[in-house]
N, C-alpha and C positions, 0 to 999 in steps of 0.2 A: 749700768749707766743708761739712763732713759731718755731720748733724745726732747727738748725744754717746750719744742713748738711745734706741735701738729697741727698740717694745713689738712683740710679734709675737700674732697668734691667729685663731681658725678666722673663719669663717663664721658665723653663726648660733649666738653665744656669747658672754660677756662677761668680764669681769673690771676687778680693781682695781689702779691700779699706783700706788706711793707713788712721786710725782713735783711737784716745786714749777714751775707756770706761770712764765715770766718776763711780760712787761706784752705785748710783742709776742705771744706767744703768745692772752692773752685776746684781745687784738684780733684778730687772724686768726681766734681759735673765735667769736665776734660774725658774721666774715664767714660761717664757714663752717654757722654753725646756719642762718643765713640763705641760703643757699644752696640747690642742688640735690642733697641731701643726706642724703636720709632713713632711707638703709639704714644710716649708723653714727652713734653717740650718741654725745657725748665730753661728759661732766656732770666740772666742777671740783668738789670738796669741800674739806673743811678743809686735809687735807694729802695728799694724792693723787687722780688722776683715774678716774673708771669710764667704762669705754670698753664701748658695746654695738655690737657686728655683726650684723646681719642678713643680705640675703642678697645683698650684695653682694662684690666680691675686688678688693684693688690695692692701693695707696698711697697716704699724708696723710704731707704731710711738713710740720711746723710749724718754730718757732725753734730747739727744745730736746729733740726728741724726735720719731720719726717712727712713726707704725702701719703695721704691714705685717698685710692681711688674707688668708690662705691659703683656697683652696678646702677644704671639707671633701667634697662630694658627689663633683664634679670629680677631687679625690684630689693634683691635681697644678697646677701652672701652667700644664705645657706641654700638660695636655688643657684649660686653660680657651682658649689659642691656637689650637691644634687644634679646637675648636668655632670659634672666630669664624671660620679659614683654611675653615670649611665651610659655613657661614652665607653667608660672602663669593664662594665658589664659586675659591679660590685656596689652594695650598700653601703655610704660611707658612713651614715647618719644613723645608723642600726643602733649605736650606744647612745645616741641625744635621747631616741622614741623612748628607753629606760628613763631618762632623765628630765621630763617634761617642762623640769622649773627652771634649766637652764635656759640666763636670756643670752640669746645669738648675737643680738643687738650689739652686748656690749663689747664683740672683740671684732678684728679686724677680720680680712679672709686669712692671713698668714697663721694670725694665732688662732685663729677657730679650729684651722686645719691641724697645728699642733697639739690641740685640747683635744682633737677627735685622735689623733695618735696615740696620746697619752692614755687617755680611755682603754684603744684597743689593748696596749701595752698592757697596763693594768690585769687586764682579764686574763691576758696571755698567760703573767706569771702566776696569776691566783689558781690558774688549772693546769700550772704544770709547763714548763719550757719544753719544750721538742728536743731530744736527742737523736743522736744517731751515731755508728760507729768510725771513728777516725783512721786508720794506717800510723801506727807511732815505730819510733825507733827508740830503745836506749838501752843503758849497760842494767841488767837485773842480777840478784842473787840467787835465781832460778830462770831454771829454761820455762821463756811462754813465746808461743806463739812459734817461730820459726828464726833458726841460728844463723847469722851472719858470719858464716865460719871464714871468708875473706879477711874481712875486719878484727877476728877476734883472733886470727893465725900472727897478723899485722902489729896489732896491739898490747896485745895480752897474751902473746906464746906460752903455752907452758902454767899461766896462773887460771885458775878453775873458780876462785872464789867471785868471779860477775864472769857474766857472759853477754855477749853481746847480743839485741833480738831483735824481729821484727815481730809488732805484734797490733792486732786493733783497739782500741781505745771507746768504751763508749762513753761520749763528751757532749756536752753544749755550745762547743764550741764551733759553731758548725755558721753555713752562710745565710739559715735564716734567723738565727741571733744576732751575726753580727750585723747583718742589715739594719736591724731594729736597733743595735743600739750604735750604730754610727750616726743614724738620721737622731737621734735623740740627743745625743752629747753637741749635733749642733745644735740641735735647742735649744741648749740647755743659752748661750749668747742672744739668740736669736729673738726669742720671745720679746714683749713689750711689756709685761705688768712681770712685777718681783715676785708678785703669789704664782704665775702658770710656769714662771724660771725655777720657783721653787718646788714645783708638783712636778714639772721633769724632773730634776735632781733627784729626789725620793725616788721615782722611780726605774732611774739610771743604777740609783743603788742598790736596789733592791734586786736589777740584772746583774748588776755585780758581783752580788753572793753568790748566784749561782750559776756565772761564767765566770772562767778564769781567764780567758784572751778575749776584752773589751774592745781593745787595742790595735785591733786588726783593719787598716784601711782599706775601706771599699771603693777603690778609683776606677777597676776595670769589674764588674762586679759578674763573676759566671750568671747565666742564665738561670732562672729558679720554675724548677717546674713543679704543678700542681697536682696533688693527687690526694687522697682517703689520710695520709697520715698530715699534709702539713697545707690542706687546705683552710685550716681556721686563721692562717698566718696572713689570708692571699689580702684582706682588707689591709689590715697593719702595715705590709709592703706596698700598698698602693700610695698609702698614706706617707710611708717613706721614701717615696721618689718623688712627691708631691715637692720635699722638703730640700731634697737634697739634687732637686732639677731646676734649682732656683737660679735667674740668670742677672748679670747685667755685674755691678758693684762687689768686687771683694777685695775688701781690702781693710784689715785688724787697726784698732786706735794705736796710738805708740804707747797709751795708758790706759788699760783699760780691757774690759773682756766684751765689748760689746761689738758688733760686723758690722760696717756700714753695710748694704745689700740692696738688691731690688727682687721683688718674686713678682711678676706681673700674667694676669694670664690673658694670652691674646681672645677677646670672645669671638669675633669674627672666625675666628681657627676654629672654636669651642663650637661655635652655635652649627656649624656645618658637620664637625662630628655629632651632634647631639640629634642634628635632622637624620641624620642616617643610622643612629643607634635607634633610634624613636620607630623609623620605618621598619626595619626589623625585628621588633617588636610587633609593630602591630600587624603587619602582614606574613608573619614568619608561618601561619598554621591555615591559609587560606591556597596555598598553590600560586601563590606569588612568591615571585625571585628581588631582590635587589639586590643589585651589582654595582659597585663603587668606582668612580673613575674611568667608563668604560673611554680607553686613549681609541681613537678611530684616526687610520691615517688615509684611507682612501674617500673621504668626503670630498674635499678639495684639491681639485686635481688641475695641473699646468695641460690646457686642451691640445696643445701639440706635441708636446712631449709624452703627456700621461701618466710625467712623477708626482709625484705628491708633492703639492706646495704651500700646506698649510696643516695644521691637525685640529680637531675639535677633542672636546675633553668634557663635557657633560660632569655634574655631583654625580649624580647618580642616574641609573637606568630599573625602571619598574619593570619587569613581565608579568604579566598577565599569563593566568593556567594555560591560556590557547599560545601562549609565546610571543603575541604584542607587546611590543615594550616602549613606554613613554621615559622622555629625559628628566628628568630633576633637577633644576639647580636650587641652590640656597642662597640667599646674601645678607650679610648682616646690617641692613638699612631699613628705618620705620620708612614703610612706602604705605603705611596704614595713615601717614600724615600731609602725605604728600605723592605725585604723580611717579610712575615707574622712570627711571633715567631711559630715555633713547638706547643707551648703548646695550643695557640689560633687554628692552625688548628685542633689540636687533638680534640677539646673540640667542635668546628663545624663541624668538621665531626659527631660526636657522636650525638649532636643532629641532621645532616641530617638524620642518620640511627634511633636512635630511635624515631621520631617522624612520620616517614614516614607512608604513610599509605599504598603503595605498593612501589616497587622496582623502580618505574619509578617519585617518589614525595622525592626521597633523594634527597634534597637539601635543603642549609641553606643561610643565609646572614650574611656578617660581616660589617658594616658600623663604619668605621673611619675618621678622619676630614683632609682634604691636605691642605696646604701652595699655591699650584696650581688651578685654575681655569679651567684647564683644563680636560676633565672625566679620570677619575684612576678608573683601573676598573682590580683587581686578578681573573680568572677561572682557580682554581683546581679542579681534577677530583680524584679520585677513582676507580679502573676498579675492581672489584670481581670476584672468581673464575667459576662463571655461567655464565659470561658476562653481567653482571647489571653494572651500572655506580652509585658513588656518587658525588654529586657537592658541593662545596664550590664557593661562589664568593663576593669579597671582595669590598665593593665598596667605593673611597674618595670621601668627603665630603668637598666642598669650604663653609664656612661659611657664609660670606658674599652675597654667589652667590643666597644657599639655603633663607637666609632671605628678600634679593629683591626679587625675585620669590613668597616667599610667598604674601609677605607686598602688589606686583604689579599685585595679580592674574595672573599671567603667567602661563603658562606652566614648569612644573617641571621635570626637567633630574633626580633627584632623583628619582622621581614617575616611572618615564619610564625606568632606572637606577634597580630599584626593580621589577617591572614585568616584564623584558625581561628574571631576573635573576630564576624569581622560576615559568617559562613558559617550560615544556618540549620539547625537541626537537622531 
């Protein structure tokens, strides 16, 4: 079942769409105000609904109507993919570079991501599913493995024709199968066009052959560690938490195999991971550190008492090979369009001055994302009553510029962007 009305629109935008609720519908918007939810607003009125986005990008798919929320800073889907594949420290998009004539265009983020599942899935079984051996129990006509002679004293005194055993099994049964195919069988509802529901399918079935416990729900799922035998898996799993971390709406038609759902993903959350996947990267082989989060409790301090009365919390902290280290924050707001908020400079200043390690290392960075390809680059200053200087400098970020850069081993304007910024004059 395919939901009749798709509303489509940016990011951080709204509009009106003349559309009448069915009864399912309010019920599910009940769920969903209620929810984890707060970057998109879906207000009923008389006779159509106002739908607000913020800053988040994906899919709500309800009774009668489904919202599709496109990137606007991003530009594209497949750079909001390509941020997480970076974030995550994994190519997600490894199988599309094979496939050049597919157009991205035409699918949502939800089903891009299960197309790229399906992909890896594909490959997986074409080269062989991953085995390994299991711990089984049962009654044999020969002895394997090791006698339950408890059990077989118990049950079968005296009769010799089975025995009872323990013994190991090598199976496909294992938790990097059934990971892949739990996130699949949800797809197999999930999806939006009948051709990618039906290229799951195929390929759910073709797992099927050669798993015999499909079956097995992954709710608490062990940890899966990576190594030489079951490292070609680690995309495909990336791709299956993608799917099955989807929040907000669950809840099955009374007719029907289709989820109502919402998969949204916060970019604001995103783009601060992606700035500090980014910086690691580029400084990883230069004798520079960055440090995530550094919490500091002794900045602000109660002058008479001298407990701590407040904490600073910094994105990140840069060091520099001699051990100077400047703050980083991120925020996900075009200030490539308009002036820095007061409150953002207040709060980088404070960390230029408290972290400084003399008068001449106050400075901070502020790294935001622009619409523009072109370098956007804020330097505020500070003048102090000794004549010391503090600096602020703010610098925009082209998404797409910074991810070819990286993806083409180039040379990086961010890289040089950041060290021209916390180089004293």
């Amino acid at each position: 079942m395919i939901c009749p009305h798709l509303i489509q629109i940016e990011e951080n935008s709204s509009m009106e769409v003349e559309i009448q609720l069915s009864d399912r519908d309010r019920r599910l918007l009940s769920q969903f105000k209620s929810g984890p939810n707060g970057d998109l607003v879906i207000e009923e009125l008389k006779n159509s609904v106002r739908i607000r986005a913020f800053s988040s990008v994906g899919s709500v798919r309800f009774d009668t109507f489904e919202i599709q929320i496109h990137p606007k800073i991003a530009k594209e889907h497949i750079r909001v993919i390509q941020m997480i594949g970076l974030t995550r420290g994994v190519d997600l998009l490894r199988r599309f570079k094979q496939h050049p004539t597919i157009n991205t265009n035409d699918y949502s983020l939800f089903d891009l991501i299960i197309l790229l599942l399906v992909e890896e899935a594909e490959q997986l079984i074409r080269n062989g599913l991953l085995t390994s051996y299991r711990e089984e129990e049962g009654l044999l006509p020969m002895m394997r493995g090791r006698l339950l002679l408890e059990r077989q004293m118990l049950e079968r005194f005296g009769v010799l024709d089975r025995v009872h055993c323990r013994f190991d099994e090598l199976s496909m049964d294992i938790a990097e199968n059934q990971l892949l195919a739990t996130a699949l069988s949800s797809c197999t509802s999930l999806a939006s066009s009948q051709l990618l529901r039906n290229r799951v399918q195929r390929v759910l079935g073709d797992l099927q052959l050669q798993c015999s416990q499909l079956d097995v729900a992954i709710h608490q799922p062990r940890p899966i560690y990576y190594d030489r035998l079951n490292q070609h898996y680690r995309v495909a799993h990336e791709l299956c938490w993608l799917v099955l971390s989807r929040t907000g709406i669950k809840d099955f038609y009374a007719n029907g195999q289709t989820k109502c759902f919402s998969f949204l993903v916060n970019m604001s959350k995103l783009f601060e991971e992606f700035i500090e996947a980014i910086l690691r990267k580029l400084f990883h082989s230069d004798g520079f550190k960055v440090i995530r989060q550094f919490h500091s409790l002794s900045v602000i301090r109660d002058a008479v008492t001298g407990e701590t009365y407040s904490s600073v919390i910094p994105d990140l902290r840069l060091f520099q090979p001699d051990g100077t280290g400047f703050c980083i924050d991120s925020k996900y707001k075009l200030y490539d369009q308009s002036k820095i908020s007061n409150s953002d400079i207040y709060q980088l200043f404070l960390y230029a001055f408290a972290y400084a390690s003399d008068n001449s290392q106050r400075r901070s960075v502020l790294i935001f994302p622009s619409e523009s390809n072109e370098p956007i680059k804020h330097q505020l200053s500070i003048r102090c009553g000794d004549g010391t200087f503090g600096w602020v400098t703010g610098i925009g970020v082209h998404i797409p510029t910074v991810i070819d850069e990286i993806e083409s081993n180039s040379q990086s304007s961010l890289k040089q962007s950041i060290l021209e910024a916390i180089v004293s004059d």
